[in-house]
ROBAZA-787729 format. One line per field, with one value per residue (C-alpha): residue in one letter; x, y negated, z negated. Coordinates in pm, whole numbers, plus 32768, in hexadecimal, padded with zeros to 4 digits. Last residue first. Layout:
vogu: [a;...]
px: [X;...]
py: [Y;...]
pz: [Z;...]
***
This chain:
vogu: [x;x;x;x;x;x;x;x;x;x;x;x;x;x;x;x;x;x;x;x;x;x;x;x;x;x;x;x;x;x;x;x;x;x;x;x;x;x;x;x;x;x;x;x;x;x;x;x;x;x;x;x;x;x;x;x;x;x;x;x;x;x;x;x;x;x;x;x;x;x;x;x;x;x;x;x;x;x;x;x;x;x;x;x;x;x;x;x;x;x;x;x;x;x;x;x;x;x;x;x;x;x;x;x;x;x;x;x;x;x;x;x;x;x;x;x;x;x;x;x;x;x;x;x;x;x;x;x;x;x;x;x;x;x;x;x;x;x;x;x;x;x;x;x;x;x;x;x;x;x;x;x;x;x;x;x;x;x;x;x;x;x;x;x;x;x;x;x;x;x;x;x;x;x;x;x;x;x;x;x;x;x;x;x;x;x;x;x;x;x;x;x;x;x;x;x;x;x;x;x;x;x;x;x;x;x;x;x;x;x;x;x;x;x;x;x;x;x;x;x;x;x;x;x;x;x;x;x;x;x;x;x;x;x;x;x;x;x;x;x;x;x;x;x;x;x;x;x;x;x;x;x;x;x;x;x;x;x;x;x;x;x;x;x;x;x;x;x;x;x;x;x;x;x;x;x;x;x;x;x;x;x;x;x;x]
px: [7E8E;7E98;7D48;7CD2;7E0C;7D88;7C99;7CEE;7E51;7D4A;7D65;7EDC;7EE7;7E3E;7F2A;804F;7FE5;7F82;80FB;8171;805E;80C8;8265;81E0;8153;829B;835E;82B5;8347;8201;824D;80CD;8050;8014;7EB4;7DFA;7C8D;7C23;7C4C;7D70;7D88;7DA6;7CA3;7C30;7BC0;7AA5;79A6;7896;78B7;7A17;7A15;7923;7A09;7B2B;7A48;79C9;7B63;7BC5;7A80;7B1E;7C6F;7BF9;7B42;7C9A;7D37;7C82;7D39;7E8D;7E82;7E23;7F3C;8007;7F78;7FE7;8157;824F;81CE;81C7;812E;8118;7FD6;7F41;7EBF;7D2C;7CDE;7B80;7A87;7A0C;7B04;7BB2;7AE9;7B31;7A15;7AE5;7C31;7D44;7E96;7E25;7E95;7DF2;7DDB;7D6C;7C5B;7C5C;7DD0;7DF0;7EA6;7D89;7D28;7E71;7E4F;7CE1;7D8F;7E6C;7E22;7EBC;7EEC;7EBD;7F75;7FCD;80DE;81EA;8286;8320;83FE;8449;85BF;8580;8510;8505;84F3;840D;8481;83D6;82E3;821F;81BD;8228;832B;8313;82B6;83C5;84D1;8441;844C;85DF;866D;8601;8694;87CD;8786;8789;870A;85B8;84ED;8380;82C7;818B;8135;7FE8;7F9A;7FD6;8047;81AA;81BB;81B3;8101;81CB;8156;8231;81F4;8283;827A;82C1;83FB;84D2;8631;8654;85F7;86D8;880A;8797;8793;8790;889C;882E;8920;89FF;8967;87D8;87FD;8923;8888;8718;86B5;8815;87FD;8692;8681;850A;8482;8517;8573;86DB;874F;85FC;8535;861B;8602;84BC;84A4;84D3;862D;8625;875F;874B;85CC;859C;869B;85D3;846A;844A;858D;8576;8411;844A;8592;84BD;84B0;8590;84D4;856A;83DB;839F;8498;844D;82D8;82FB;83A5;829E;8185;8239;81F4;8103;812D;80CC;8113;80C2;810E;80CE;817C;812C;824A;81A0;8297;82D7;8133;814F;8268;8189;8071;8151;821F;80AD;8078;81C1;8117;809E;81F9;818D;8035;8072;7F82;7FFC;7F2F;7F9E;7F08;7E64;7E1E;7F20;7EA3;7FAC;810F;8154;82CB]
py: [9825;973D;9777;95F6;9597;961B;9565;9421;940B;9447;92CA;92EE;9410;9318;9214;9300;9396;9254;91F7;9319;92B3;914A;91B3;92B6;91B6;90C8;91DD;9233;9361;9470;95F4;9660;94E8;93CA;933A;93AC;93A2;92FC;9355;9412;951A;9584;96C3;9754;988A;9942;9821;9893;97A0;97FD;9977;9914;984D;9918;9A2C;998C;990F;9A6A;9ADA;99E6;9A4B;9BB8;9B18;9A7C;9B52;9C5F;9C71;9C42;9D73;9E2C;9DB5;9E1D;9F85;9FAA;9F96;9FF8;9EDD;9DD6;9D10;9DE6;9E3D;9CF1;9C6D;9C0C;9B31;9B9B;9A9F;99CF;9874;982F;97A1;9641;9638;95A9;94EF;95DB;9619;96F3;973D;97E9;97FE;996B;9A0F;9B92;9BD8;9D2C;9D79;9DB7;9C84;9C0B;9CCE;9C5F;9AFA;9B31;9A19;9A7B;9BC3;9C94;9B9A;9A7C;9BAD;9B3E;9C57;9DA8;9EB2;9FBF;9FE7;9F4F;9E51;9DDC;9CB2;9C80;9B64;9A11;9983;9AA2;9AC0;9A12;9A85;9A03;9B1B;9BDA;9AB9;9ABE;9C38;9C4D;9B18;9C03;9D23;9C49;9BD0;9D17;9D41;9C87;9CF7;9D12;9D7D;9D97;9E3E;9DD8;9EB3;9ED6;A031;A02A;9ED0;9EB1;9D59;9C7B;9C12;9B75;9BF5;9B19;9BA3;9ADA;9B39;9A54;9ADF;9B26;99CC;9920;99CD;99A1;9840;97EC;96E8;95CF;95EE;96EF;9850;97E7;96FA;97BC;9933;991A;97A9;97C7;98F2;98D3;97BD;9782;97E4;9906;99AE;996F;987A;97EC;984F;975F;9650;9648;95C4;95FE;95E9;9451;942A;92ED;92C4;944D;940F;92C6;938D;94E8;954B;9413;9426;95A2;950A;942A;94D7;95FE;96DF;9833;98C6;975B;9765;98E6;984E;9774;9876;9956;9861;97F1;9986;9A26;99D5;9A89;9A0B;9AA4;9A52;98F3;97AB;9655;9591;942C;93DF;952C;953F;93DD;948A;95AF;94ED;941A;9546;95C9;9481;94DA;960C;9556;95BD;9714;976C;986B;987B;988B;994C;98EA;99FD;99F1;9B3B;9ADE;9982;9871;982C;96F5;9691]
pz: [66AD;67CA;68AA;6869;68CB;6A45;6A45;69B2;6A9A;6BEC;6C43;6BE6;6CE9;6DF8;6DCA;6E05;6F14;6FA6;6FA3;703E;7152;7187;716E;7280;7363;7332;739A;74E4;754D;7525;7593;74D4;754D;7437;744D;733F;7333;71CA;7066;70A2;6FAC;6E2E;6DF5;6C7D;6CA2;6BE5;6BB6;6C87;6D8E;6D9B;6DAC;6EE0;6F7B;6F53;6FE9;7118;7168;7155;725B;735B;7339;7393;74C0;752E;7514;75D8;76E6;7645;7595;76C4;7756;760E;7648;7795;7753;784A;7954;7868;795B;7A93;7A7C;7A53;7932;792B;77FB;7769;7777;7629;7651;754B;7413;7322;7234;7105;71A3;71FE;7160;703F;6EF7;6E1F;6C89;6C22;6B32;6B38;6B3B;6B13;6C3E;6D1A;6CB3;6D51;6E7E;6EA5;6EA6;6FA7;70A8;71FB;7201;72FE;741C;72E8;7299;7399;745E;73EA;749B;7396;734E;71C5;7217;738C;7454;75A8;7681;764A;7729;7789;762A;752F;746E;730C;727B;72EF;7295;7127;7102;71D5;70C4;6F77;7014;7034;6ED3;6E32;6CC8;6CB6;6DF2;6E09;6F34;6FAB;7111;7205;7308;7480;7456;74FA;7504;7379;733E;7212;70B1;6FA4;6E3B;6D05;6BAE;6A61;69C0;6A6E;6A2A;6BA0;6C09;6B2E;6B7A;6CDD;6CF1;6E4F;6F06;6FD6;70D8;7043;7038;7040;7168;7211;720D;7229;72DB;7384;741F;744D;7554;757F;76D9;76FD;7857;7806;78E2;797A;783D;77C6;78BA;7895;774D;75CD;7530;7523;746F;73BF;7433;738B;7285;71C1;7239;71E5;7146;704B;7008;6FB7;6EB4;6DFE;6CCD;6CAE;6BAA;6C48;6C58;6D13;6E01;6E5F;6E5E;6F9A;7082;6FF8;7068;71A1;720A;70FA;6F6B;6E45;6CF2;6B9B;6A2D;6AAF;6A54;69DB;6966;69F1;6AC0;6B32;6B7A;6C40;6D0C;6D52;6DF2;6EA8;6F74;6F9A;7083;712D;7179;72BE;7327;737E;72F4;71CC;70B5;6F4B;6E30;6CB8;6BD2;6A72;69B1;6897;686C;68E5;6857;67CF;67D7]
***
């Protein structure tokens, strides 16, 4: 196994089921044996990277696209039963317990660390977590940052009400510098030069009624996405980050259901992390 430079990072951007493309990326890196001394994911991202911190290769393709049109656990309907619009109880307690079960034993003796970023409702900022002794815990960060908001009901860790982590979050690269970790591979889910929209989002009053500070959150989203986005390109252009993403717009929705769609962007994931293998080999020790 070749571990990277000491003061490298893996960064993992969320996107909903366009994360199949990051589902690629960090197959090609199991294939190739190439793994961080630090990971931190965000919503699909963490989902993602708990598969790739317990080295089970293939098994984030599998939950995102052979179980979703086996089982298909995102829709209406379930936001219809259980005001959700992805099926939780069985993509957090069946998949990982005895669908498609997850290696724990490996995941806890993993000595490199793995952070997985949520938004606390209470303040409307981001939280990290890491988690390597108690897999329920473990199971309540990844379903918090995960939760989308409106769509999803709000989760808590730890008795704090939490929602996904993409709202304050969405990118965490200063969090990995932060860290220590000056130079960083990321991995994003949008072409180069992709940008929401510049206004402010305006959230009603009575969305999230009890807590003001995650509507404000959400206001400004987009904005704060924005200025994340500015700054992994400019890290890039000056050599500090190395960034594997869609080379062109992608067309696979946040709640996508097309399977052949996300077979086509899993697979680009993968091509464009072997057009990156150079780069980032040339960081091995």
């Amino acid at each position: 196994m070749q571990e990277l430079k000491t003061k490298y990072g893996l960064v993992l951007e969320g996107g909903g089921m366009r994360g199949v493309f990051t589902c690629g990326v960090l197959d090609f890196l199991m294939d190739n044996n190439l793994y961080f001394p630090y990971t931190i994911g965000v919503s699909a991202g963490a989902c993602n990277g708990l598969s790739y911190m317990s080295r089970q290769r293939g098994r984030a393709k599998f939950s995102n696209i052979d179980l979703l049109e086996k089982h298909r656990y995102i829709g209406l309907k379930h936001f219809i039963r259980k005001r959700n619009i992805m099926d939780f109880d069985l993509l957090f307690r069946e998949f990982p317990e005895s669908i498609i079960p997850y290696d724990y034993d490996t995941y806890f003796s993993n000595n490199n660390r793995f952070e997985m970023v949520t938004t606390n409702c209470l303040t409307g900022e981001a939280e990290y977590f890491e988690e390597k002794t108690d897999k329920n815990r473990l199971l309540d960060i990844v379903r918090a940052s995960s939760s989308l908001p409106v769509m999803c009901p709000i989760a808590y860790v730890d008795n704090v009400p939490m929602l996904d982590g993409g709202i304050c979050d969405s990118i965490p690269v200063e969090r990995a510098i932060d860290n220590g970790y000056k130079q960083n591979v990321v991995v994003l889910t949008r072409n180069r030069g992709y940008r929401k929209e510049k206004k402010d989002i305006k959230i009603p009053s009575f969305v999230y009624r009890k807590y003001p500070a995650i509507r404000e959150a959400l206001g400004k989203r987009n904005a704060l996405y924005n200025a994340q986005l500015d700054l992994v390109e400019q890290l890039e252009d000056e050599g500090k980050v190395i960034v594997i993403r869609p080379v062109a717009p992608v067309t696979v929705d946040r709640i996508e259901k097309d399977i052949q769609k996300l077979n086509n962007l899993y697979q680009h994931g993968y091509e464009c992390a072997n057009n990156r293998f150079k780069e980032i080999q040339s960081v091995l020790q």
